[in-house]
N, C-alpha and C positions, 0 to 999 in steps of 0.2 A: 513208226519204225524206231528200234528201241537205237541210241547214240551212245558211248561208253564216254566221250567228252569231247568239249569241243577240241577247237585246229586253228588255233589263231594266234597272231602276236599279241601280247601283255599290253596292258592299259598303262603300266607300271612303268613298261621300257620308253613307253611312247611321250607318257604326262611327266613322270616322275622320275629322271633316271636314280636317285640318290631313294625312291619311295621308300626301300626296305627298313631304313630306320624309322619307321612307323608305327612298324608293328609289334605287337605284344609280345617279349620273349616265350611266354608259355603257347603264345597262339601260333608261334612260328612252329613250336613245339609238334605244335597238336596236327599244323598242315604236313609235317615230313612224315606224321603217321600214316595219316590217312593215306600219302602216296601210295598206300602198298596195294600193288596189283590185284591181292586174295580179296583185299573188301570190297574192290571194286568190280569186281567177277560176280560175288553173292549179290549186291545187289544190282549190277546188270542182268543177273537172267532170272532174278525176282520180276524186274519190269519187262523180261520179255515172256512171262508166264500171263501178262495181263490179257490177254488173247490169240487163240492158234498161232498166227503169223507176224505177231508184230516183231517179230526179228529180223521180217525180210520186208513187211511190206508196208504204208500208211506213210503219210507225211512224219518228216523228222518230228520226236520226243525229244521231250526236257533230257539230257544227259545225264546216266545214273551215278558219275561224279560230282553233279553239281546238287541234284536230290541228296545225295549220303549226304555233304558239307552243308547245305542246307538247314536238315532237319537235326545234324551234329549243332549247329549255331543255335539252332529254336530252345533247345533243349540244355545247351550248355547255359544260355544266359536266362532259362523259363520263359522264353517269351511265349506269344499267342502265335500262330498264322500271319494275321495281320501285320503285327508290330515284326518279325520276319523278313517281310517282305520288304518291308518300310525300309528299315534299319542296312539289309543289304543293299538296297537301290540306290540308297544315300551315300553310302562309305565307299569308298576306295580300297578300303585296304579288306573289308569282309568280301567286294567284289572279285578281288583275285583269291582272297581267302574262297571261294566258293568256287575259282574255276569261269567266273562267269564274262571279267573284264567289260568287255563293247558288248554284249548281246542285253538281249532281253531279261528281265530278270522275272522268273515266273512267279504268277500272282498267288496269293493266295487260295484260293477253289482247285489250284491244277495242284499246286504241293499238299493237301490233305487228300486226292483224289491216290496222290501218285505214294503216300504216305502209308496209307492202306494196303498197298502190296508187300507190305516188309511185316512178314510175319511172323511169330513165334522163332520159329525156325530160322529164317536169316539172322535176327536178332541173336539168336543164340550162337550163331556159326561167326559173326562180326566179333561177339565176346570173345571166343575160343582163340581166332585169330589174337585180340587184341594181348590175349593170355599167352600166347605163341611169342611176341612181340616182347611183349616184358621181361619174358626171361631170358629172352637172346640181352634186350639193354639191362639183363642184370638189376631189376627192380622188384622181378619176384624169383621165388624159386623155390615154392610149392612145401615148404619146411612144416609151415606152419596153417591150420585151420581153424578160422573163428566162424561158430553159427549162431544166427538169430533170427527173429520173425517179430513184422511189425504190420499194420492194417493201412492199406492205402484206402481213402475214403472215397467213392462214387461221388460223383459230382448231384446231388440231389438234397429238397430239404428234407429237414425233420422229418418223421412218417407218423402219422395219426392217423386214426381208423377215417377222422372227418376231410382230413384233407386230401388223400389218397384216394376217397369218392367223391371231391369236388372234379379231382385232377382228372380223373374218368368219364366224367359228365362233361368236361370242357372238353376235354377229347373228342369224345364220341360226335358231340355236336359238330364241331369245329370238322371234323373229315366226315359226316351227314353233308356239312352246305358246299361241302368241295365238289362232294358227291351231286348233290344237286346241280351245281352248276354246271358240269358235266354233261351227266343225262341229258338228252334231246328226246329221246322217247320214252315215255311212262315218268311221272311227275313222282319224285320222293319227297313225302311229307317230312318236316323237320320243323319239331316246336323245340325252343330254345329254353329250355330249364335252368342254364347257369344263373342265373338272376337269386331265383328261389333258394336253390343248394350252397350260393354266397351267404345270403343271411342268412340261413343255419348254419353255417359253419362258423361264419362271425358269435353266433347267440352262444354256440357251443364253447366256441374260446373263453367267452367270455363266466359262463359260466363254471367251467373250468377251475376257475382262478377262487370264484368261492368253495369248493367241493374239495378244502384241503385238511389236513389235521389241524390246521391255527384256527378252521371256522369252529362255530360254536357247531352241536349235533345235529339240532335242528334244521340251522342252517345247511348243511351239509346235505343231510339227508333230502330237502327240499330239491337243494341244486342237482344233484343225482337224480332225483324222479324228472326233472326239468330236462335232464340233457338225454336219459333215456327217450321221452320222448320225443326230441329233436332227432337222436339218431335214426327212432323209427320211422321221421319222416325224411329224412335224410336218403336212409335207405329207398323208401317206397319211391322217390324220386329218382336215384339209381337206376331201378328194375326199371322202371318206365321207360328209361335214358336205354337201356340193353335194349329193351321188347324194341325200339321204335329202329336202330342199327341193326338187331337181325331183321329185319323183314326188309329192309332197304338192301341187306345183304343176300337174301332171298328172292327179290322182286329181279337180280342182277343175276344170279346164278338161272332163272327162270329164263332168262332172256327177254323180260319186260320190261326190263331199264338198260339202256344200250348209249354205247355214245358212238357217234357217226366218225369214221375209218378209223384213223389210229389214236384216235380218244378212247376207245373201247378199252383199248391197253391200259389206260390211268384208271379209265372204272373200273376194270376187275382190282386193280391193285389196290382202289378204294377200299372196295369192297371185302379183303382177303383183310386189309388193315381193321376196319369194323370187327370184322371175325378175330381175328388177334388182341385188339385190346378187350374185344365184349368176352374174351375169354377170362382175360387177365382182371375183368372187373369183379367177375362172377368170384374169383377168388379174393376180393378184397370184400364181398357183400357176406362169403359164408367167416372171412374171419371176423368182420365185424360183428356177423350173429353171435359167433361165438362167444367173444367178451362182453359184447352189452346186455345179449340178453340170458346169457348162457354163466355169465361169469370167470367163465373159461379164459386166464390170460401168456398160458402155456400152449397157444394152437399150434401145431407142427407147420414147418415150410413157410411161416409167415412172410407176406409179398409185399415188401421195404417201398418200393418205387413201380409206376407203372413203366418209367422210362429206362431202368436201369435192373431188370427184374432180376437178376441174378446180385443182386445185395445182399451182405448176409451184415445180421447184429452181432456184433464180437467185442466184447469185455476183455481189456488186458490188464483191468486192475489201477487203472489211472485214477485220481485223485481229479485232475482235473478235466478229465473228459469220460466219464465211467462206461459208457457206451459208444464205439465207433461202427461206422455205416460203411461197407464197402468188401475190401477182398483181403483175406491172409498172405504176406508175401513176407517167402524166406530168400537171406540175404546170408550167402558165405563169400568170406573173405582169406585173402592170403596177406603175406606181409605189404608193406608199407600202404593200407588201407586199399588194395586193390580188389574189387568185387571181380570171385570168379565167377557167380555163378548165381542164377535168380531163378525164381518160382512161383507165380502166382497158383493158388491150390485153389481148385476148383471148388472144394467147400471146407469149411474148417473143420482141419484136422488138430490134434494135439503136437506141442510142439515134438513129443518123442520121436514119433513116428515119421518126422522127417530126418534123422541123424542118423541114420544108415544109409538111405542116397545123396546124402552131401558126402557120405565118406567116399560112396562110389563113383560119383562124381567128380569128386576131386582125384582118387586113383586114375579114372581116366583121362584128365588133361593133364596128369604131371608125371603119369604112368607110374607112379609108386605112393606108397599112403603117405601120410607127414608124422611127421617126427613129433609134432603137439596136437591133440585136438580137444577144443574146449567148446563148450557153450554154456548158458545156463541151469538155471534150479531145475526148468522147464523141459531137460532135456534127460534130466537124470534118471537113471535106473541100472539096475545091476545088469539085463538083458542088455542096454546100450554100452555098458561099459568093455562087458566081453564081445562087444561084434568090433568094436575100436580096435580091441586088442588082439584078436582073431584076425583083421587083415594088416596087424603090423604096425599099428602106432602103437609107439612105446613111452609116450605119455598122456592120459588120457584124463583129463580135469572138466569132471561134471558134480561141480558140488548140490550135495542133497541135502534136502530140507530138515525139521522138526528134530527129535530128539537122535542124538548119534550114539552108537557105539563108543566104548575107549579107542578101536582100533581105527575104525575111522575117521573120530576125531583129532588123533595125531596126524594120521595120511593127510587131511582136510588143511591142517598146520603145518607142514612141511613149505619148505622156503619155497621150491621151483612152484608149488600147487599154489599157494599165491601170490609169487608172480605171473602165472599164466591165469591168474585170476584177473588180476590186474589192466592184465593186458587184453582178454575179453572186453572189460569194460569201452575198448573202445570201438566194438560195436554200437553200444549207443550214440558215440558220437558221430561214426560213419553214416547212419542213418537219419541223423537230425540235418548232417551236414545233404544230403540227398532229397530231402523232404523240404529246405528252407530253399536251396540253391539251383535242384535241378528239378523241384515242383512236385516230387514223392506223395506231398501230405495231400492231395486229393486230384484222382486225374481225370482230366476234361476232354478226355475219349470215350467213345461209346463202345458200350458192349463189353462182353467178355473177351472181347476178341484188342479192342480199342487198348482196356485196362493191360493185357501184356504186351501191348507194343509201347503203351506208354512209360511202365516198368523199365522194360530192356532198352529204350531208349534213353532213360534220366540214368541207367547203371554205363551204357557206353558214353554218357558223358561225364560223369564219375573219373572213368579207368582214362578217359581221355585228359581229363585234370591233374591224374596221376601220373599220367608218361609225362603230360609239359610241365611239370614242375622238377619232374626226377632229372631231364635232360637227355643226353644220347647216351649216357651209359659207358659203359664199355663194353668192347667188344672183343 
């Protein structure tokens, strides 16, 4: 049964009567926001969508005040789950900070479980509120628009044709003997090939390393016929690794591998998994056809990760990191460094084509367009300039590239064009400040689904750094 919070007297009045000088001015800050009735509503009947009736019926739930302050804590200081749970059980002052005092403090496994229910959608509706919020304390006031887009990276490694088929082979085996052990009728053969696909993966590393422009040609050329043929047997071991997972997947769908009452339920799920990754394999075996033996190193759809398959490779031009692994996520801001408003993009798009629904987006939480809108090189064009100016921003600073015009290059030098240049730039620093603090630069959630709540989560503790530093405002 879902709880909106507890009903108790303070640990605070009872241990500490003087406790409040403890606490952190901005984190006192950040608990008089959260008071607000509207975020506590979104995610109370987020937790009570987790099944038909848990609104009315089931042993009392974690309360969805002490969940929000919670994963508001995880995220304000990047911690883990773990460290979470640690850290509040310990403290005094995160205990009342969370609502939780004398109770139990829930473990880690229940707050990722319960974590999971806060989706895109709530996430975005806590923003909106918190946008609600600021303007009443006078922090923002929608004047102004800065847009930009930065890559949050998948939590996975490098991706190599070799490694990516080791990962599949461990796989596959690894949920085979689970499978196995399972089964009670009909026996699933399971030969273990990691062994084999280890050293050549290792020989291919290694040869690698001579197959570069510093080696002499010969040499080169050797190590290239050397690693071809590794991958061939690389590969042949793969196919083996698929053939021996479908038919264990088959022998299960037959009904000649069964596991006895409600085991049955874990074999088929085995067995759906086999089917799912022997899918996912097949697409790492035809792109590695395609580059080793095909030469082909433009395949479309290329599959990054077996465990994170929705990875895309995306170049922004870095000097020191020239290719990053993970999701396109645009990030508009209003004044005093407050994010209104976030995006993870299903697949990479250009940044232009996202600066029309930042504009429209922003018309609708402030219900009027702003007075400045800028972004980058990246964002520029004459078609985006007039949709700016079409709904009403009457200054519109998207400086464009390569050679200019006289008449543009005066506009381009005009004083306010770069000051609101200027003042762009600190997008870049809002987003490093997001990436080192509230854990941006690669997120340790799964799925597609994981990556936007982890987003929308590190952006409401962003805006929640900015109410407790800004104060109460006026009112």
């Amino acid at each position: 049964m879902v709880r909106r919070e507890y009903v108790q007297r303070s640990v605070f009045e009872v241990l500490l009567p003087d406790g409040d000088k403890l606490w952190d001015p901005a984190l006192r800050r950040i608990d008089e926001v959260l008071a607000d009735e509207t975020l506590l509503d979104l995610v109370a009947d987020a937790l009570g969508r987790r099944r038909p009736m848990s609104r009315l019926r089931g042993r009392l739930g974690t309360p969805a005040e002490v969940v929000l302050r919670m994963l508001v804590l995880k995220h304000l200081y990047d911690w883990s789950f773990d460290e979470c749970e640690r850290e509040v059980r310990g403290s005094l002052v995160y205990r009342v900070f969370c609502r939780i005092d004398c109770e139990r403090v829930p473990d880690a496994k229940t707050l990722i479980r319960l974590a999971q229910l806060l989706g895109p959608g709530v996430l975005k509706g806590i923003v909106e509120r918190l946008v609600a919020l600021a303007r009443e304390r006078k922090v923002i006031r929608g004047f102004r628009l800065r847009v930009d887009t930065t890559v949050v990276e998948t939590n996975i490694h490098y991706p190599t044709d070799s490694t990516l088929l080791a990962d599949g082979v461990r796989v596959l085996t690894r949920t085979l003997k689970r499978l196995r052990h399972e089964v009670s009728a009909g026996g699933i053969q399971v030969r273990d090939r990691t062994r084999s696909v280890g050293r050549r993966v290792f020989e291919i590393a290694q040869r690698s390393r001579t197959a570069t422009v510093r080696s002499g040609s010969a040499v080169r050329e050797r190590a290239k016929a050397r690693m071809k043929q590794l991958y061939q047997a690389l590969m042949a071991l793969t196919r083996a690794a698929v053939r021996q997972a479908e038919t264990a997947a088959q022998h299960v769908a037959a009904g000649s591998a069964r596991g006895i009452g409600l085991a049955q339920i874990h074999v088929e799920a085995l067995a759906q998994a086999l089917r799912d990754t022997g899918g996912l394999v097949h697409r790492v075996l035809a792109q590695t056809r395609a580059r080793i033996l095909k030469g082909d190193t433009h395949y479309p759809d290329k599959l990054l990760s077996l465990f994170e398959p929705h990875t895309e490779a995306i170049r922004k031009g870095k000097a020191a990191k020239p290719t990053e692994f993970g999701k396109l996520v645009k990030l508009q801001e209003a004044e005093g460094q407050f994010i209104t408003d976030w995006e993870v993009c299903a697949t990479r798009v250009a940044d232009g084509d996202l600066w029309v629904p930042a504009l429209e987006r922003h018309a609708s939480l402030f219900s009027r367009p702003p007075r400045l809108a800028v972004a980058d090189a990246g964002f520029a064009s004459g078609e985006n300039e007039r949709a700016a100016t079409d709904r009403g921003v009457r200054r519109v600073v998207l400086p464009k590239r390569g050679r200019l015009s006289p008449a543009r290059r005066a506009h381009q030098r005009q004083r306010w064009f770069r000051r609101a240049l200027r003042w762009r730039t600190g997008c870049e620093g809002r987003i490093s400040v997001v990436k080192r603090r509230h854990g941006l630069r690669r997120c340790r959630y799964r799925g597609l689904a994981g990556m936007e709540r982890w987003v929308g989560l590190g952006v409401i503790a962003n805006n929640l750094c900015v109410l407790g530093r800004a104060g109460p405002g006026k009112r």
